[in-house]
Backbone bond lengths (Angstrom), bond angles and torsions (degrees), N, CA, C in turn:
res aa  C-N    CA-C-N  psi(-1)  N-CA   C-N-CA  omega(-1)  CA-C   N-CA-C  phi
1 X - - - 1.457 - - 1.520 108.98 -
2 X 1.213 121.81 144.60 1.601 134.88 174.54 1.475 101.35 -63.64
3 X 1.229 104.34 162.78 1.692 102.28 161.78 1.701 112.06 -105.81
4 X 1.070 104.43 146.58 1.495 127.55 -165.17 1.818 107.49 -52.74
5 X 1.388 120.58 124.38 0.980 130.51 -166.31 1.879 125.07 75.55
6 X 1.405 96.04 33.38 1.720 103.83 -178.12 1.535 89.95 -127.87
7 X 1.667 108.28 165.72 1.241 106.30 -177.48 1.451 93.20 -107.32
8 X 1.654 117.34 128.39 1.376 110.45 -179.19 1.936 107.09 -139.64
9 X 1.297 110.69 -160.84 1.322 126.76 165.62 1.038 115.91 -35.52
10 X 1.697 130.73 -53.07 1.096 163.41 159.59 1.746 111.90 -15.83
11 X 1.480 103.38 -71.75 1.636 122.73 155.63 1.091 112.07 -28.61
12 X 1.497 112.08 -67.41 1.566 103.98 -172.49 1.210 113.92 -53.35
13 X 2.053 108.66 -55.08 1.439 113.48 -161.29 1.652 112.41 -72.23
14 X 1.490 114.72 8.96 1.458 100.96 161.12 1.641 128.10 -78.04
15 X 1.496 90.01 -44.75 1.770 99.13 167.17 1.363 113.78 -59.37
16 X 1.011 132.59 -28.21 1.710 133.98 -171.97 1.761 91.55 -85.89
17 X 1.248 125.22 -43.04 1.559 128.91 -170.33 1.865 84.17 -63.05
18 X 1.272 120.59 -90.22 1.466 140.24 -169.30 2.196 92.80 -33.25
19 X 1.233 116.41 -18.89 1.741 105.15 -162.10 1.912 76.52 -100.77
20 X 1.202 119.87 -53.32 1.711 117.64 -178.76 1.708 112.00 -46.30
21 X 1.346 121.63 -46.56 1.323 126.40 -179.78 1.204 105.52 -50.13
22 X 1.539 130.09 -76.10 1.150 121.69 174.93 1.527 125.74 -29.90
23 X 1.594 96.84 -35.61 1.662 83.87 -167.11 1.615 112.61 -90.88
24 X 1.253 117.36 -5.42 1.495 130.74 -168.76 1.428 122.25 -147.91
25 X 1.425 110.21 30.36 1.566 113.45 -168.25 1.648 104.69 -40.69
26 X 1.014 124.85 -64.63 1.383 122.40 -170.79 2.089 110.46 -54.81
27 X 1.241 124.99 -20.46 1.147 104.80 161.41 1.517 110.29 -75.03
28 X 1.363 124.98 -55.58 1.268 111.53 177.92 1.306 133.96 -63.38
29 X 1.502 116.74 9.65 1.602 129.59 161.90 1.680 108.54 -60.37
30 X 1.449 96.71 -48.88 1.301 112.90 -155.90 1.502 120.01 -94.92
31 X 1.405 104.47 -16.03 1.596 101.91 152.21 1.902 109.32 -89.49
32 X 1.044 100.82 -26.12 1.873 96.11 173.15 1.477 120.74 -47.63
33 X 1.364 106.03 -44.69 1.449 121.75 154.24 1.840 123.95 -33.13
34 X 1.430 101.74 -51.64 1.404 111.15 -161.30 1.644 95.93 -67.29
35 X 1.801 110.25 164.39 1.225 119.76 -178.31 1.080 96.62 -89.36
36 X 1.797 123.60 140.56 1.482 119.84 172.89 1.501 118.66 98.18
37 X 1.256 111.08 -15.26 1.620 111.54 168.40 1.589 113.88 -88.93
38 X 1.323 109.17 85.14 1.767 112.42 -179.55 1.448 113.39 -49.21
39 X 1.256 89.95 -85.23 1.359 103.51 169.50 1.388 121.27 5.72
40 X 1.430 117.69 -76.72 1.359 122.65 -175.44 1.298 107.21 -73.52
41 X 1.239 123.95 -35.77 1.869 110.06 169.54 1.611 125.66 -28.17
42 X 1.462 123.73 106.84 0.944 114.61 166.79 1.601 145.48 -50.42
43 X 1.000 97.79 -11.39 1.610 121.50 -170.36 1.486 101.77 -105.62
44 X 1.433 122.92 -19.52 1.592 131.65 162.24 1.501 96.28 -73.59
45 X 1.183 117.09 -65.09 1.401 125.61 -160.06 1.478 108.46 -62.01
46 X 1.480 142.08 -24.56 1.018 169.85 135.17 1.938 110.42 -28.76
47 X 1.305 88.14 -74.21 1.772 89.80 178.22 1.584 109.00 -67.69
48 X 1.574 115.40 -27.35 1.538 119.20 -173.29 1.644 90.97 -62.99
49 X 1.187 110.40 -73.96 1.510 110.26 -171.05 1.951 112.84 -33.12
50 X 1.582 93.20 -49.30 1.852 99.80 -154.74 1.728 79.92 -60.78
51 X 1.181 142.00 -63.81 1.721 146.47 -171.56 1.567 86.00 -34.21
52 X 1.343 112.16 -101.89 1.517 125.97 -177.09 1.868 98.33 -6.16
53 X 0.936 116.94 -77.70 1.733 118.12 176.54 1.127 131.97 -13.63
54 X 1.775 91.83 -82.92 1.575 130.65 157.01 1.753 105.53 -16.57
55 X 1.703 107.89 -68.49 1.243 124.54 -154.65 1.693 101.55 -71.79
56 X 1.104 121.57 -33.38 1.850 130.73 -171.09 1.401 95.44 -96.71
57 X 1.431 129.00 -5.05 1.609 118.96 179.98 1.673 90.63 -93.79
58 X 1.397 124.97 -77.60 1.198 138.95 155.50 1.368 109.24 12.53
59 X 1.705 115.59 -74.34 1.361 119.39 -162.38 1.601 101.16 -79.53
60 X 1.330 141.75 -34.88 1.763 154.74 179.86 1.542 94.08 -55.70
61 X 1.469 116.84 -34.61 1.687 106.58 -160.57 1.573 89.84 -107.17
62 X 1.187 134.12 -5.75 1.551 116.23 -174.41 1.658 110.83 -57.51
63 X 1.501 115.34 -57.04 1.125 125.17 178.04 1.812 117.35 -35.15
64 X 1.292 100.41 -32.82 1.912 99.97 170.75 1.350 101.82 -96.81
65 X 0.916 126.13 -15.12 1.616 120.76 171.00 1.236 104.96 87.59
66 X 1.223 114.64 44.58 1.825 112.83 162.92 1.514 96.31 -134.47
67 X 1.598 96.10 164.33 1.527 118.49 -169.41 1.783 88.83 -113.51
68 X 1.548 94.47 165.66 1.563 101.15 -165.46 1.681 103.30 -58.66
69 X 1.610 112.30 -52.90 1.247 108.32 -179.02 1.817 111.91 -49.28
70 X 0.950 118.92 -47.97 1.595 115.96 178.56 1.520 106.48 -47.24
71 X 1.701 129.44 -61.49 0.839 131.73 159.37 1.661 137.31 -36.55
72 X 1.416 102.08 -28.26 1.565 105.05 156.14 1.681 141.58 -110.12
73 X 1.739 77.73 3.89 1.447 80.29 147.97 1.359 125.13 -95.93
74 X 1.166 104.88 -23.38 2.078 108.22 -179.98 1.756 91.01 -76.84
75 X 1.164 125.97 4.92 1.399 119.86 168.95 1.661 129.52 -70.63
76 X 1.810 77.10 -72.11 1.665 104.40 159.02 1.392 92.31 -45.08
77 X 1.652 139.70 -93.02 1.396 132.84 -118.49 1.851 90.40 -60.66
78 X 1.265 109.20 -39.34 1.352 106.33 -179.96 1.356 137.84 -17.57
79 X 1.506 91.52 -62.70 1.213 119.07 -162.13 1.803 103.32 -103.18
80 X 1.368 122.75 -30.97 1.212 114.07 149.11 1.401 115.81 -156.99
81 X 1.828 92.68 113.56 1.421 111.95 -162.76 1.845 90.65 -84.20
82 X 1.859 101.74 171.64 1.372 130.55 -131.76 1.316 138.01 39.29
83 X 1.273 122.79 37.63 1.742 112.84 -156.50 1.762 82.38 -93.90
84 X 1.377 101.80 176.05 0.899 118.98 178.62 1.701 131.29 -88.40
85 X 1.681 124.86 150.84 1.293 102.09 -179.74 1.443 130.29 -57.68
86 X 1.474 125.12 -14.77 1.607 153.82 154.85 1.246 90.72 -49.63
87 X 0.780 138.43 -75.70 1.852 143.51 -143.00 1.671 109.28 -82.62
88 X 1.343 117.12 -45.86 1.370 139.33 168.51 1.825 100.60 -62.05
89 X 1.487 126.92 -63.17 1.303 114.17 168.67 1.842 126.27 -49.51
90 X 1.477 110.07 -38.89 1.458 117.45 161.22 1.444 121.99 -49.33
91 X 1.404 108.63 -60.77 1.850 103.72 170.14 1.454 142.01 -91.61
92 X 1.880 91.53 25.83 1.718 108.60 171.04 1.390 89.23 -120.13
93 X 1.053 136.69 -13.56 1.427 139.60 -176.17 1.814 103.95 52.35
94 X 1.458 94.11 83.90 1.248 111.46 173.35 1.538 116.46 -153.09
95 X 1.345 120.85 158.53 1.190 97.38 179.38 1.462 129.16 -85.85
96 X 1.764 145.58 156.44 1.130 139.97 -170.50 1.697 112.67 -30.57
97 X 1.746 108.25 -56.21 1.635 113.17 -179.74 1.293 90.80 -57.41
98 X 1.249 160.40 -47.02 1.363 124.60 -133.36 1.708 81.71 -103.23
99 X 1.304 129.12 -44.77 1.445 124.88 -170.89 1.786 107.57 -40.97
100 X 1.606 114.83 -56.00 1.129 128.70 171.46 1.697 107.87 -47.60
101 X 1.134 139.12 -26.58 1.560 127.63 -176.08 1.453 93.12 -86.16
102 X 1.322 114.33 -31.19 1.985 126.46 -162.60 1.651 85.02 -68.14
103 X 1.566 116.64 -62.80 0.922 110.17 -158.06 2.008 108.84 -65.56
104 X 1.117 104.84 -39.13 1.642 100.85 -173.50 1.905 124.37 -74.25
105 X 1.834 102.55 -5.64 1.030 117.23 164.35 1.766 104.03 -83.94
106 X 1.238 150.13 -55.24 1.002 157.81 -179.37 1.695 91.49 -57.56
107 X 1.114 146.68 -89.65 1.387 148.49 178.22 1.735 110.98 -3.00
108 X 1.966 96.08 -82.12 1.383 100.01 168.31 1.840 122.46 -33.71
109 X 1.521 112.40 -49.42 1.749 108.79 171.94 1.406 119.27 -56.05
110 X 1.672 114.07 -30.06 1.267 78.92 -178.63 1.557 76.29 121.84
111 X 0.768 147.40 -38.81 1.533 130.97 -133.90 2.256 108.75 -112.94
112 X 1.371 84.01 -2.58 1.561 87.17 169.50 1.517 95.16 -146.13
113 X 1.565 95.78 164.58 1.788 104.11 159.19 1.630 97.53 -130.84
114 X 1.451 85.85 173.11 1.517 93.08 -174.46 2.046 96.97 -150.50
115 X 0.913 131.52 141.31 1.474 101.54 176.55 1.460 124.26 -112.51
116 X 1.155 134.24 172.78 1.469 113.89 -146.90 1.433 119.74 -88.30
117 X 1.210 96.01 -19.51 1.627 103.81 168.36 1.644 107.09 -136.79
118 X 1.727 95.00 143.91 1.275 125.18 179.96 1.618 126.16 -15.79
119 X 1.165 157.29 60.99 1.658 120.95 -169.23 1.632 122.46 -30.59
120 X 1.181 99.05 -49.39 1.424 112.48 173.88 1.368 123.17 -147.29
121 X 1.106 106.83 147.03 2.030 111.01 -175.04 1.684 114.04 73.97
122 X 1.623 103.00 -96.41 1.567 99.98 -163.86 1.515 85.95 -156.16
123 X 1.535 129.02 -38.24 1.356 123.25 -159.89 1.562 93.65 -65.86
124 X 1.560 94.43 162.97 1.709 112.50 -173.06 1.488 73.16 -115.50
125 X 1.060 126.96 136.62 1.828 142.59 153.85 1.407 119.18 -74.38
126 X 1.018 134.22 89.93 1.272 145.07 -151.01 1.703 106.05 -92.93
127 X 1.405 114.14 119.67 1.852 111.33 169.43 1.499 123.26 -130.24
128 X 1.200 102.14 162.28 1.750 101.43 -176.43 1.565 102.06 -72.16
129 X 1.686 121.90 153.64 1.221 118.89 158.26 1.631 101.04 -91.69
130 X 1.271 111.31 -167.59 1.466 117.35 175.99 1.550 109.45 -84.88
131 X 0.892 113.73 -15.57 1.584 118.56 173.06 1.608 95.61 -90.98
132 X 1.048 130.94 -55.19 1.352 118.65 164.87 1.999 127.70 -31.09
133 X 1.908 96.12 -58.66 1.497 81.41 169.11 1.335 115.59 -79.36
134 X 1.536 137.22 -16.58 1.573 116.77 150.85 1.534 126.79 -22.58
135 X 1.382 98.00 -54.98 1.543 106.88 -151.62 2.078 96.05 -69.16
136 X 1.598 99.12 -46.01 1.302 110.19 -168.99 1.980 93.79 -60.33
137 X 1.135 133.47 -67.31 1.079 129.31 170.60 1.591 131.60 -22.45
138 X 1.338 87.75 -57.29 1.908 102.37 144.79 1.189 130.53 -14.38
139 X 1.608 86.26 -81.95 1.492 111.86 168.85 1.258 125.08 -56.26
140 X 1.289 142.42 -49.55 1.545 154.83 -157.98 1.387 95.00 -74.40
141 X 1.354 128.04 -29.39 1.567 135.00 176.03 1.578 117.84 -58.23
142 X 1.827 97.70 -54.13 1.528 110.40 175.33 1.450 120.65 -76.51
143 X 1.288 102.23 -19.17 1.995 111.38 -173.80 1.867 92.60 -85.35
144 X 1.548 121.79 -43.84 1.111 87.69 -173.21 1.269 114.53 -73.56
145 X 0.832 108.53 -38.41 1.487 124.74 -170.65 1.861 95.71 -29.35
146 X 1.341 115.53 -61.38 1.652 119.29 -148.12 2.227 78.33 -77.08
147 X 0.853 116.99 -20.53 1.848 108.54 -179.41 0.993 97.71 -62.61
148 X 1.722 120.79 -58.27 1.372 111.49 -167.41 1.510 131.11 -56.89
149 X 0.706 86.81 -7.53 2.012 122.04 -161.52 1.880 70.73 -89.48
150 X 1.391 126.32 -83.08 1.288 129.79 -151.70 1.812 112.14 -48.66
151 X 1.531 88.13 -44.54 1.672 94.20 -175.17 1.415 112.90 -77.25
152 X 1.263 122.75 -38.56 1.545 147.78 161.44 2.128 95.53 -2.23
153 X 1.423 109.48 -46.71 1.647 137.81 169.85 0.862 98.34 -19.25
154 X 2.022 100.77 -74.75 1.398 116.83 -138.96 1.980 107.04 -105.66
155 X 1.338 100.66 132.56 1.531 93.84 -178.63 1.498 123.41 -53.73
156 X 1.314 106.56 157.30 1.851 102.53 -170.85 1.595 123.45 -49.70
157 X 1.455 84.85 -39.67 1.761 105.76 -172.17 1.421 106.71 -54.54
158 X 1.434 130.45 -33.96 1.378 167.45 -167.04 1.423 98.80 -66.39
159 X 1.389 126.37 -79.24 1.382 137.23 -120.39 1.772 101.16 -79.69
160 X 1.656 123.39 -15.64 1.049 104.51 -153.97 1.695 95.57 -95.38
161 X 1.401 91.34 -19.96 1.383 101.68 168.47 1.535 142.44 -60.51
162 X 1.767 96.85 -39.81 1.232 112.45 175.28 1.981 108.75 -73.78
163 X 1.909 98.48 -23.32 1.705 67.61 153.38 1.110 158.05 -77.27
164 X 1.635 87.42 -37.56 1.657 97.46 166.37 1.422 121.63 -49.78
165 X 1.407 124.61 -53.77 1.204 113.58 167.71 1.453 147.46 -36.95
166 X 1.345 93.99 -38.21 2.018 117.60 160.57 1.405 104.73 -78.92
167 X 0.970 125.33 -28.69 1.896 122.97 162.39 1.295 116.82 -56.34
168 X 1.512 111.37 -61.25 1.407 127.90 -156.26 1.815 82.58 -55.50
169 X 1.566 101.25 -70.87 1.484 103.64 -157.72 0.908 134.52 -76.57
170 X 1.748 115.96 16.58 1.142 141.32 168.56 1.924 98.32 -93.98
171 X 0.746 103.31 -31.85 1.885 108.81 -173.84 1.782 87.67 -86.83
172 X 0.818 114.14 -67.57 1.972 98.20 -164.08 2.008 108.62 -46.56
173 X 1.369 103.38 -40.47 1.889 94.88 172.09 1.388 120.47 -84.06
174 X 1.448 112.19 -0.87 1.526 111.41 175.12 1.499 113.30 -57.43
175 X 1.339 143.02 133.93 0.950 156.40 126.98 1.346 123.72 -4.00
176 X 1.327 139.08 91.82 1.700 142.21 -166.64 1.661 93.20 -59.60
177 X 1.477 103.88 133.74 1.311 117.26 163.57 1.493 117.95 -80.20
């Protein structure tokens, strides 16, 4: 196997896997079944991709000097500023300690505030500075950029579909609030 985020054998043998399905779904049902066929595991093929991502988002944002989680938190605040460091760790999918280092590395730059005591309760309300949405703007340039690159794969006719599908089945195992 390649390692995750290289362009290898792998690349190819997905398009040749995805050109075989079509032509033989029912054989590849039936080795999907078998113990030991990775490959076809969806939930391999799933984490292969999310790594692969991870790894080409990672390397696009080094040059500004943020890590993906930094980058998705200046995402979230973006799109809805004050949330909390709880809430901000939930939609980078990280845990609270690591959100809190995300958040106090981003702070020190400059690129968020937070204020030092509570308005209310316990949450710190967290916002972009303007150097903050610079940086995120920055960023949104290099992140799409490496998607387009990702979808670039899948034909146009394809793509709006393949979100929904990663939506849908991302929404049926979500956890009821």
């Amino acid at each position: 196997m390649a390692k995750h985020g290289k362009k290898s054998k792998s690349h190819s043998d997905a398009k040749s896997l995805a050109a075989a399905e079509q032509d033989a779904p029912n054989k590849s049902d039936a080795r999907a079944h078998q113990i030991g066929v990775l490959d076809e595991a969806l939930t391999y093929v799933l984490r292969h991709a999310a790594a692969s991502l991870r790894g080409a988002m990672a390397e696009a944002l080094r040059p500004l000097d943020l890590s993906t989680a930094q980058h998705a938190c200046l995402e979230l605040l973006g799109r809805s500023p004050g949330l909390s460091s709880s809430e901000l760790a939930r939609g980078a999918f990280v845990s609270r300690q690591s959100m809190n280092l995300v958040l106090r590395g981003l702070q020190d730059r400059g690129l968020v505030t937070r204020p030092e005591i509570a308005p209310q309760g316990r949450a710190l309300p967290t916002k972009l500075t303007a150097e903050g949405r610079e940086a995120l703007n920055s960023a949104n340039v290099v992140t799409r950029s490496v998607e387009k690159r990702m979808l670039a794969a899948i034909p146009d006719k394809r793509r709006a579909r393949f979100r929904t599908d990663l939506a849908v089945c991302a929404a049926v195992l979500a956890p009821d609030d």
